[in-house]
C-alpha positions in Angstrom: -63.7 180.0 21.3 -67.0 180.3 23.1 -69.9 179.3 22.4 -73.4 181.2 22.8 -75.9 178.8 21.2 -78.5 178.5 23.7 -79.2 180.7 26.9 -81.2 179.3 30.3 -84.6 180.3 31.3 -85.4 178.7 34.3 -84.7 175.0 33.5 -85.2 174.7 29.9 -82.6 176.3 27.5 -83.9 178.1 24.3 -81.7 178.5 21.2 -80.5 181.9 20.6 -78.2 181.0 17.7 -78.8 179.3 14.0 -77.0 176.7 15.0 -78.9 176.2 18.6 -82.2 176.4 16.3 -80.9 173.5 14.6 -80.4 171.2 17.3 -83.3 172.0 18.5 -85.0 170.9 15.5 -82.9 167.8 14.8 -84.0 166.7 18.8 -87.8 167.3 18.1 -87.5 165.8 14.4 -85.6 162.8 15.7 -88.1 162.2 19.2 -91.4 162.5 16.1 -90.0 160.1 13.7 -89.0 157.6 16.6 -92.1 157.9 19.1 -94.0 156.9 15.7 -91.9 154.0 14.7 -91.7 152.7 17.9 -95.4 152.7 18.1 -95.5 150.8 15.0 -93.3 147.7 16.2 -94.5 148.0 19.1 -96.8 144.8 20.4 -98.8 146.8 23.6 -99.4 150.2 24.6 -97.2 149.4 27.2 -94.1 148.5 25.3 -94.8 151.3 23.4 -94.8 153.7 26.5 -91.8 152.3 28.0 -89.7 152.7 24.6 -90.6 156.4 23.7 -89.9 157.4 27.5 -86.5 155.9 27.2 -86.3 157.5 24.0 -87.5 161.0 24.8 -85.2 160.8 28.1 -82.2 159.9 26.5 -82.7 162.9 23.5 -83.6 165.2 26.2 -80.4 164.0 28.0 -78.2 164.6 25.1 -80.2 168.1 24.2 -79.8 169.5 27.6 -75.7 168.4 27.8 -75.2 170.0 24.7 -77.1 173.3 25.9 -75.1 173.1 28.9 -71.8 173.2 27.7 -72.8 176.0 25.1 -75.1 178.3 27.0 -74.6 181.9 27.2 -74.2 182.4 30.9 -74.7 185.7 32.2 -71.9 188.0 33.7 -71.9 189.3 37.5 -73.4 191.9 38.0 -75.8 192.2 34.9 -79.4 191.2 34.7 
């Protein structure tokens, strides 16, 4: 079965499925609600910084592997 959910521009893959659109959201939704309780807990501007990086890298990790291995790649040839 392949997958087409997300297609490569560049270096950043956009969503060309429902289901790419989805994770797409669920990675923005999730790097939101943690970048603002990190900030709460968080005792310096700092801490805060180092925390939302690692957490932004790590979703933008996990978006980007999942985009990889479910892109639409092009065939030879063709534009």
């Amino acid at each position: 079965m392949k997958l087409n959910w997300f297609t490569r521009k560049g270096i950043i893959y956009l969503p060309v499925s429902i289901i790419g659109w989805v994770i797409l959201t669920i990675a923005v939704t999730y790097a939101a609600i943690a970048s603002v309780i990190i900030g709460k807990h968080s005792n310096s501007v700092g801490d805060m910084l180092i925390n939302a990086i690692f957490n932004l890298l790590l979703s933008g990790l996990a978006y980007t592997l999942i985009a990889y291995f479910t892109e639409r790649k092009s065939q030879p040839g063709t534009a």
